[in-house]
ZAMARRO-361922 format. One line per 8 residues: number of its first residue (from 1); their letters; for each residue x, y, z of C-alpha. Coordinates in nm, 3 decimals. Each point is the difference from the previous one (the first is absolute). Layout:
<atoms>
NUM = a = X/Y/Z; ...
</atoms>
This chain:
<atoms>
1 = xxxxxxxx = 0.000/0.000/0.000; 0.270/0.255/0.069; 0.151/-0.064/-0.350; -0.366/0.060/-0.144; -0.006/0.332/0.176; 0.318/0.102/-0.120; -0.111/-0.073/-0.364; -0.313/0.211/0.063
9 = xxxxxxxx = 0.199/0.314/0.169; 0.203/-0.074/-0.308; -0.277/0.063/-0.232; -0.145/0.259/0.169; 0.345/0.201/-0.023; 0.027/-0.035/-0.361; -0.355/0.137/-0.054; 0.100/0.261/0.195
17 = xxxxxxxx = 0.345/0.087/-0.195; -0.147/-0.078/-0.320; -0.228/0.330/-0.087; 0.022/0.052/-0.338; -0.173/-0.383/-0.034; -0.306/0.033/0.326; -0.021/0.381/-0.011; -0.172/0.253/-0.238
25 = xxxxxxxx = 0.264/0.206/-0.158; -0.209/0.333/0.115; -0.034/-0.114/0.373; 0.349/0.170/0.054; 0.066/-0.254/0.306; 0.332/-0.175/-0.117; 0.023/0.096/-0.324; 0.416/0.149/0.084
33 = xxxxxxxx = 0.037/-0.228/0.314; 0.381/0.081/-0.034; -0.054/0.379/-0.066; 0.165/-0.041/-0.301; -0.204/0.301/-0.156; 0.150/0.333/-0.102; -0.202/0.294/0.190; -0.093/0.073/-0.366
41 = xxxxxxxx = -0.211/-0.285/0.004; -0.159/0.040/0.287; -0.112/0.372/-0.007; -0.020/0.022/-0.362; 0.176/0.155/-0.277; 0.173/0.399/0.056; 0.234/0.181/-0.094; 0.349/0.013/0.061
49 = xxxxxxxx = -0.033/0.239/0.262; -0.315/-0.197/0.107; -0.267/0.251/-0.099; -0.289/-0.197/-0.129; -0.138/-0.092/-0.362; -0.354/0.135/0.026; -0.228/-0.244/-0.253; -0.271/0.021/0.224
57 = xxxxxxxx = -0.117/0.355/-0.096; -0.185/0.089/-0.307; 0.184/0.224/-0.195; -0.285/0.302/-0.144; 0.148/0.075/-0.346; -0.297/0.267/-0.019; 0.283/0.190/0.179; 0.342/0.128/-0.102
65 = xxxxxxxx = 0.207/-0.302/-0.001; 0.271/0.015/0.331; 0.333/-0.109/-0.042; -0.051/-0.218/0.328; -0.302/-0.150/-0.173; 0.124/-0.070/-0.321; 0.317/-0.195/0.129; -0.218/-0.190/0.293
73 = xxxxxxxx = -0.233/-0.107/-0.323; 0.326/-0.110/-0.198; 0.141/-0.215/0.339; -0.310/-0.142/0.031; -0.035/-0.137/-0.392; 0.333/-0.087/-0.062; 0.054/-0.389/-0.090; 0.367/-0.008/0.081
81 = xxxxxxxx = -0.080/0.171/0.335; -0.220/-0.305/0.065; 0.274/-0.198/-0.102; 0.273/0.074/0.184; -0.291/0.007/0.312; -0.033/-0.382/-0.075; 0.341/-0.053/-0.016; 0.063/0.109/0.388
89 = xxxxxxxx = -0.276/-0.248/0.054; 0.232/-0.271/-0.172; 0.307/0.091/0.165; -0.163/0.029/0.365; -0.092/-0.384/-0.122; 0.393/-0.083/-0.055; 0.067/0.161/0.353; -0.257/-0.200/0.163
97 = xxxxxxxx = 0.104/-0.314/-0.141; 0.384/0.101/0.092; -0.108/0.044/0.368; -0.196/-0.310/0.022; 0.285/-0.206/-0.046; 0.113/0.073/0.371; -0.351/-0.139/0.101; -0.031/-0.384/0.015
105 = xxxxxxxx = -0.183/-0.234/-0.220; -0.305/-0.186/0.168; -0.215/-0.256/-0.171; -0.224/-0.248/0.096; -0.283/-0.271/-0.140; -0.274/-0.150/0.148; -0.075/-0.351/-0.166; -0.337/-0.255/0.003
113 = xxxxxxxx = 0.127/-0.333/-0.169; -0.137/-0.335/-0.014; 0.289/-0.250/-0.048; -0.157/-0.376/-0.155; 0.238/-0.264/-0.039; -0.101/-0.296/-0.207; 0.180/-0.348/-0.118; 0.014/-0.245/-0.279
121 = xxxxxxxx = -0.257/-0.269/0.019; 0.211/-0.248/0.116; 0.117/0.191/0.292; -0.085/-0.112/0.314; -0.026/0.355/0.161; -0.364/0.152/0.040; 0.016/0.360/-0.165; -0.030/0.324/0.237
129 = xxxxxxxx = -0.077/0.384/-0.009; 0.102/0.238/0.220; -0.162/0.373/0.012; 0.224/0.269/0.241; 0.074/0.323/-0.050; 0.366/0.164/-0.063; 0.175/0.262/0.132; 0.329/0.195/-0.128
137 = xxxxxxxx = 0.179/0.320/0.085; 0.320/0.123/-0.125; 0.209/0.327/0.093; 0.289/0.117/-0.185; 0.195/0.311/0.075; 0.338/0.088/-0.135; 0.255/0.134/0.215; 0.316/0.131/-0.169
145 = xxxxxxxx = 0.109/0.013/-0.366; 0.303/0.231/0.000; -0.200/0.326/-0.087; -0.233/-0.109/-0.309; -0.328/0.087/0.177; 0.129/0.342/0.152; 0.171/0.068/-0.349; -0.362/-0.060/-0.203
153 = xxxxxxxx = -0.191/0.180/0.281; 0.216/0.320/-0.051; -0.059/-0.062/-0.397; -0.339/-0.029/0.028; 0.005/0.347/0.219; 0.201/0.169/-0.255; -0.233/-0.067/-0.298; -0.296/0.146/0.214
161 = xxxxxxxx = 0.180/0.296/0.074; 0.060/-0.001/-0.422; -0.332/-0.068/-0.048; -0.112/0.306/0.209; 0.248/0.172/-0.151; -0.096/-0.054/-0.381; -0.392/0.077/0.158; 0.148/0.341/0.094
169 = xxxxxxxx = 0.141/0.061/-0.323; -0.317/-0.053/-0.213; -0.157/0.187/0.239; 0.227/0.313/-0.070; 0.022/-0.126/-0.406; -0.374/0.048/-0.019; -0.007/0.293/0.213; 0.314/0.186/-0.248
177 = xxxxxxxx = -0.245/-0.139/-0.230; -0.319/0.171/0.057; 0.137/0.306/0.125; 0.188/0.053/-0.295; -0.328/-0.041/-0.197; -0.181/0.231/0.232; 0.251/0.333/-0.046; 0.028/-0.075/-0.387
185 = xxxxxxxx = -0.363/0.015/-0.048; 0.021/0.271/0.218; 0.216/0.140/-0.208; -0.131/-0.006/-0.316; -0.346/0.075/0.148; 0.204/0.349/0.115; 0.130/0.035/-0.360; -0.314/-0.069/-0.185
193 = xxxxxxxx = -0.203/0.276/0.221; 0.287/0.211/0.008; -0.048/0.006/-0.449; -0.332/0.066/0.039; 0.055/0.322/0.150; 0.260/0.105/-0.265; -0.243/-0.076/-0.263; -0.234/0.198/0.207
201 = xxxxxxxx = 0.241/0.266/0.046; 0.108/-0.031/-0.413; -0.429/0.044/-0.020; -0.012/0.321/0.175; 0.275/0.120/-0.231; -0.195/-0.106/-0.321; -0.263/0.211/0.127; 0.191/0.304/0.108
209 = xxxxxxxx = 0.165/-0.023/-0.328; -0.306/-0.049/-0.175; -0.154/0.335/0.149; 0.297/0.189/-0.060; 0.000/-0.123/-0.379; -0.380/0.115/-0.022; 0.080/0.358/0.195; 0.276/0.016/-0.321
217 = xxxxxxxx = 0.308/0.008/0.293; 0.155/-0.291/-0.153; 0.027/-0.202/-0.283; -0.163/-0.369/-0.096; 0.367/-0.119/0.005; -0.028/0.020/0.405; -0.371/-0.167/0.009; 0.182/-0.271/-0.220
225 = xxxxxxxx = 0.295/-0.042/0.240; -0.255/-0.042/0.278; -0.189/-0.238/-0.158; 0.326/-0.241/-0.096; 0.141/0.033/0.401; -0.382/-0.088/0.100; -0.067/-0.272/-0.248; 0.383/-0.134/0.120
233 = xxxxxxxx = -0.121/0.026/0.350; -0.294/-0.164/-0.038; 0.214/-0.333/-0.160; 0.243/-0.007/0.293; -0.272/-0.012/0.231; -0.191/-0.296/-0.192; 0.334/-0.194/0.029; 0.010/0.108/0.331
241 = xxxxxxxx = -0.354/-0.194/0.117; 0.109/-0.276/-0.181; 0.285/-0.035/0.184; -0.151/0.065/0.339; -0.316/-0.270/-0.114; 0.349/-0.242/-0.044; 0.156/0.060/0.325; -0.358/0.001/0.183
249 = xxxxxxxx = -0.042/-0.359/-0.171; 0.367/-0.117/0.157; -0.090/0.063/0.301; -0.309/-0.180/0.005; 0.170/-0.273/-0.131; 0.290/0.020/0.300; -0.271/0.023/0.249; -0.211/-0.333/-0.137
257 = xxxxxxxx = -0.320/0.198/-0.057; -0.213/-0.042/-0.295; 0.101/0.253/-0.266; -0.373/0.138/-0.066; -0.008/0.124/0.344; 0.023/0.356/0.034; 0.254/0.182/0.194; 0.087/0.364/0.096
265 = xxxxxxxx = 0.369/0.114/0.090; 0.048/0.276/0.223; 0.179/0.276/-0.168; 0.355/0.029/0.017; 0.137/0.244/0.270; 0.151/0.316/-0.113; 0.205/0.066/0.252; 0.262/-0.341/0.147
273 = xxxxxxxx = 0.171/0.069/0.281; 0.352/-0.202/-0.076; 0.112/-0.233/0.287; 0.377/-0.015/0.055; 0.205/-0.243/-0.163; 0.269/-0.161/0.231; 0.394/-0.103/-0.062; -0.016/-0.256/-0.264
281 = xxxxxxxx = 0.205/-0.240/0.283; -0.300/0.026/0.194; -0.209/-0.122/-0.291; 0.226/-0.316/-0.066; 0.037/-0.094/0.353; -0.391/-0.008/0.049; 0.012/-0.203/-0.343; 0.218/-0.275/0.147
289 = xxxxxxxx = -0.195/-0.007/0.313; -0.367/0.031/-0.070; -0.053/-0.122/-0.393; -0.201/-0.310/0.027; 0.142/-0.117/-0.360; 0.357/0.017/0.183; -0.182/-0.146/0.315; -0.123/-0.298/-0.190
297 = xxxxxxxx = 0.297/-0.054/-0.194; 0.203/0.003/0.350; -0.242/-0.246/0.155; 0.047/-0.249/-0.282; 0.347/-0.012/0.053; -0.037/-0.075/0.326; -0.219/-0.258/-0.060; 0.283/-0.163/-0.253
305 = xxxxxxxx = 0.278/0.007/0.254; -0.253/-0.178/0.253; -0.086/-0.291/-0.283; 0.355/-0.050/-0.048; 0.025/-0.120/0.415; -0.314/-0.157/-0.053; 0.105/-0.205/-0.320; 0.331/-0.106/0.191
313 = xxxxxxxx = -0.159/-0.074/0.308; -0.216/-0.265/-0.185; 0.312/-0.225/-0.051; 0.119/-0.018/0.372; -0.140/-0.247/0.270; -0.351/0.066/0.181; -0.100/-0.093/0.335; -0.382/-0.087/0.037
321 = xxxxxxxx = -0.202/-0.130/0.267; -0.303/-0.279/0.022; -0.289/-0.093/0.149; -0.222/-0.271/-0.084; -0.308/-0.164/0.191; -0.216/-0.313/-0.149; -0.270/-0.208/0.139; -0.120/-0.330/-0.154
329 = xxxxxxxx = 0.266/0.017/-0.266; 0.145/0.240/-0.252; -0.145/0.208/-0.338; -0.063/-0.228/-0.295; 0.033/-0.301/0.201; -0.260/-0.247/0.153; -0.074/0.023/0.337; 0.201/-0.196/0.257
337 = xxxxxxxx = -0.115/-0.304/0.192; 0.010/0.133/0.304; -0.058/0.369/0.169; 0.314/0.159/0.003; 0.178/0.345/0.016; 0.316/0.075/-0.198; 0.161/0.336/0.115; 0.356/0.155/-0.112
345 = xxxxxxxx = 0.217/0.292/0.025; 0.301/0.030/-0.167; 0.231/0.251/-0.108; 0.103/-0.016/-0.405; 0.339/0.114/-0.131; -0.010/0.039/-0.425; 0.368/0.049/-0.189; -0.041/0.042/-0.344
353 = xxxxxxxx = 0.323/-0.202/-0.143; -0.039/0.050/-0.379; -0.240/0.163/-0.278; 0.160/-0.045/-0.287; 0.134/0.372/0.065; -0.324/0.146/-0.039; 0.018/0.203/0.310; 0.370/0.137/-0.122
361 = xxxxxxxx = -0.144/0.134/-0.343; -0.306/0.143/0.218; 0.257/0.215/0.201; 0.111/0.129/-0.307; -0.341/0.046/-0.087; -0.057/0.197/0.268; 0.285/0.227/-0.031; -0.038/0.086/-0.328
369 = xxxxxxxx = -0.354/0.175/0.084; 0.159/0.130/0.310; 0.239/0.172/-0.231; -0.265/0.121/-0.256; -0.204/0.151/0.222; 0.264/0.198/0.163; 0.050/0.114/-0.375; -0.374/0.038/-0.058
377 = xxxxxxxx = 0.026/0.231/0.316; 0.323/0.177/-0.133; -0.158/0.124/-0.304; -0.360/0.046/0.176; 0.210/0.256/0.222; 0.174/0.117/-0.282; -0.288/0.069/-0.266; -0.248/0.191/0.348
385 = xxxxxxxx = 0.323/0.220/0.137; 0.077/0.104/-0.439; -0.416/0.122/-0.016; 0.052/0.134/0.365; 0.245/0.249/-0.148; -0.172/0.046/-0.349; -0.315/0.108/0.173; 0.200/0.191/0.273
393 = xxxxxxxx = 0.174/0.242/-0.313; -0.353/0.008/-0.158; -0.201/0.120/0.329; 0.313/0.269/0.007; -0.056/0.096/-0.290; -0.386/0.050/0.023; 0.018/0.203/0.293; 0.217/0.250/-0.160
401 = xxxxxxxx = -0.279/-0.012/-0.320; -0.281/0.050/0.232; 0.143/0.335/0.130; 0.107/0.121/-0.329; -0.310/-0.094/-0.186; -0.228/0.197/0.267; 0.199/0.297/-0.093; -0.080/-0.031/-0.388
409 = xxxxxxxx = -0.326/-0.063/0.042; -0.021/0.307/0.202; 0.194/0.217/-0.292; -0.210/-0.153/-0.236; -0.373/0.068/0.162; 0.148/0.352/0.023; 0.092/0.053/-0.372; -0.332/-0.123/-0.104
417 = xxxxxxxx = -0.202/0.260/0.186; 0.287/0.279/-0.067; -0.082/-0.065/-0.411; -0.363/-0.045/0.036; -0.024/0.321/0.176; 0.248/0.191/-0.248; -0.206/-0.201/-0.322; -0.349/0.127/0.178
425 = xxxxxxxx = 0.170/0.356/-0.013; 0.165/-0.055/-0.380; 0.314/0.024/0.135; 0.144/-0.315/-0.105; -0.101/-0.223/-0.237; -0.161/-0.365/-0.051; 0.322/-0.150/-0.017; 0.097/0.101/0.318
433 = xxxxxxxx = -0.316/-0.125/0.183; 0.072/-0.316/-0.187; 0.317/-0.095/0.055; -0.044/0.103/0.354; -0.320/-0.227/0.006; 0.253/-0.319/-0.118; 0.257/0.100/0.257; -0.269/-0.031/0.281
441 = xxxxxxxx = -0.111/-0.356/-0.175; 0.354/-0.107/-0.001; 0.057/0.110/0.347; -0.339/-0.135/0.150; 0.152/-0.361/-0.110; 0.334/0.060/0.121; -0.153/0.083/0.331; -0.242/-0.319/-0.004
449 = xxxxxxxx = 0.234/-0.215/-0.144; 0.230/0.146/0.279; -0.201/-0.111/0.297; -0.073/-0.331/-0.222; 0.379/-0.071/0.031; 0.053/0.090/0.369; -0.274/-0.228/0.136; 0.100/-0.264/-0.260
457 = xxxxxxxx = 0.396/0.018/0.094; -0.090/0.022/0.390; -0.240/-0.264/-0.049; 0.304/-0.188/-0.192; 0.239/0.061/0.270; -0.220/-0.158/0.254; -0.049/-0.318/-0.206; 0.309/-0.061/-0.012
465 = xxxxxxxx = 0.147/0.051/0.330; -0.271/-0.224/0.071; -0.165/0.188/0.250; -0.347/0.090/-0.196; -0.224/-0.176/0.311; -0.191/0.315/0.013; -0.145/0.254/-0.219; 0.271/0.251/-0.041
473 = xxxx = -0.124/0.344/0.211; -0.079/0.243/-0.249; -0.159/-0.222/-0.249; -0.398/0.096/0.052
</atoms>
């Protein structure tokens, strides 16, 4: 009886250890029993400064589009996002299954047999059945093997921290991404209204010239003039929807929203306040540090170093220890002819003597990736630190063009009115108000295309130091 109570408590353990095959994967109960489960996992998917992905909020497109809104839609849509999300899940898997071999193995079988025994017919010997029932427990645990289970463990923890990693990075691909597509439609949504009012400005100087022509102060040559500088007006600003109706249609694509649905963009801000860019050192030291591609590359590595002790540790000698209980006999075998209890415990030493050299050429294996990824994470470093710079001289170079470009729009607005107001009084002539008219048109795009190229190169410079967790301040 105390052996069948042991098989029972035996039983009752391994329902108890064995969740994913008794429970309900939504109960939540054991479902990470050796807490094997990145925080990601457990509170759900953020940033990397662990601000939350709204998707539970309704976006109202009736509304100016937010930038905030527009990249929360994109996170939310984006297939490789949901990738990389299920491949945490995978590698929190590995790590579990790395831990649990610390833990020992426990089985155990319960068995109703009925055992007949018959003879030939000219055997003496009556035939007989026998019905019993058949216990069994066994218990296996291993206890040393020079490293190999510490060495996988520490793999398996590297590749999650990889995992999360490459999760981070198509977070902040898809947010470059979408913000990118937000200031360019932006953009050309700034330079399309920004023709209209030069063609509306080249109209009021068709008319003006047009009254003047009829009061005899000028000639049709001027009226003519006016006409060509509205009808090119006009044109640019036609190519200047289209573009914008382009841009707009990006974005929607970016975000993952159906391209019929209609959105409004907020208009682009005329004045940017420029933030200050540091010492490009400080830019490529945050790059090493904080990139997840660099992060990821880094952690696989790792991980290849750790598979090479693993690998080696496979060919050395393992100590193991066992327990076994039966009643009434053994597994696959008949029952015995008389009540008895077979118990053991033993300790188990395994020395691999020979493989055929298998495990040597699996060393080398081993090494060889070891020694690619480090390369892998050579040129990962290389390739981030070279755009770090790139987009550090570009950002530079836009904030001196924002300051300069405010100024000529300034001259420019200034002419205009100065040659309208000496036309109006016949002082100059319709040459004058036009060419000043182009300079303004020319200037207005310098100045948009201006703050275009700060937010893109700061926006640039972010992405690639790898620290674009956030929306930028300044962007809305």
């Amino acid at each position: 009886m105390n052996a069948k109570r042991y098989l029972v408590s035996l039983c009752l353990l391994t329902l108890w250890v064995q969740p994913a095959a008794f429970a309900e994967e939504k109960s939540g109960l054991l479902d990470d029993p050796l807490l094997a489960q990145p925080v990601q996992l457990q509170d759900g998917a953020t940033l990397p400064d662990t601000s939350r992905i709204n998707c539970a909020t309704a976006v109202d497109f009736t509304q100016p589009l937010a930038l905030t809104d527009a990249v929360d839609t994109a996170l939310c849509n984006n297939p490789q996002i949901r990738a990389t999300w299920a491949e945490i899940k995978v590698q929190s898997g590995v790590v579990g299954e790395a831990r649990a071999a610390y833990l020992p193995t426990i089985t155990g079988s319960v068995s109703r047999l009925k055992d007949t025994t018959t003879y030939s017919s000219g055997s003496q010997q009556p035939a007989s059945t026998s019905i019993g029932n058949q216990y069994y427990g066994s218990l296996n645990w291993r206890l040393f093997d020079f490293g190999g289970r510490a060495a996988n463990r520490e793999a398996a923890n590297q590749m999650l921290l990889a995992a999360i990693a490459g999760h981070d990075a198509a977070l902040q691909k898809t947010m470059a991404s979408v913000i990118q597509a937000y200031f360019e439609a932006m953009t050309s949504q700034a330079v399309m209204e920004a023709r209209m009012q030069i063609a509306q400005l080249a109209q009021q100087t068709l008319s003006v010239a047009k009254r003047r022509e009829e009061k005899g102060a000028t000639t049709q040559d001027d009226t003519l003039q006016a006409a060509t500088a509205l009808a090119k007006a006009q044109l640019n600003a036609m190519h200047s929807r289209g573009d914008f109706e382009k841009n707009l249609a990006l974005l929607k694509q970016v975000m993952g929203i159906n391209l019929e649905m209609s959105v409004n963009l907020p208009a682009q801000p005329d004045n940017v306040i420029p933030s200050d860019i540091h010492d490009l050192n400080q830019w490529l030291k945050q790059a090493q540090i904080c990139h997840p591609a660099i992060m990821q590359a880094r952690a696989k590595w790792q991980a290849d170093k750790d598979k090479i002790i693993q690998v080696r540790s496979d060919g050395l000698p393992t100590l193991d220890m066992t327990a076994h209980i039966s009643r009434n006999g053994f597994p696959n075998q008949g029952l015995s002819t008389i009540n008895q209890t077979d118990k053991d415990v033993g300790l188990t030493v395994s020395i691999p003597l020979f493989d055929g050299f298998s495990r040597h050429y699996k060393i080398l294996e081993a090494r060889a990736q070891a020694e690619q990824s480090e390369a892998q994470l050579e040129d990962t470093t290389t390739q981030i630190l070279t755009d770090v710079v790139k987009a550090w001289a570009d950002a530079k170079t836009a904030l001196g063009v924002l300051t300069v470009s405010q100024q000529l729009l300034d001259a420019a607005q200034a002419s205009v009115n100065s040659s309208r107001r000496r036309y109006d009084k016949d002082v100059a002539d319709i040459l004058e108000v036009l060419n000043a008219q182009s300079a303004l048109a020319d200037a207005q795009q310098q100045r948009i295309q201006a703050i275009a190229e700060w937010q893109s190169a700061r926006l640039s410079l972010l992405a690639n130091t790898g620290i674009l967790s956030q929306l930028p301040a300044g962007t809305e």
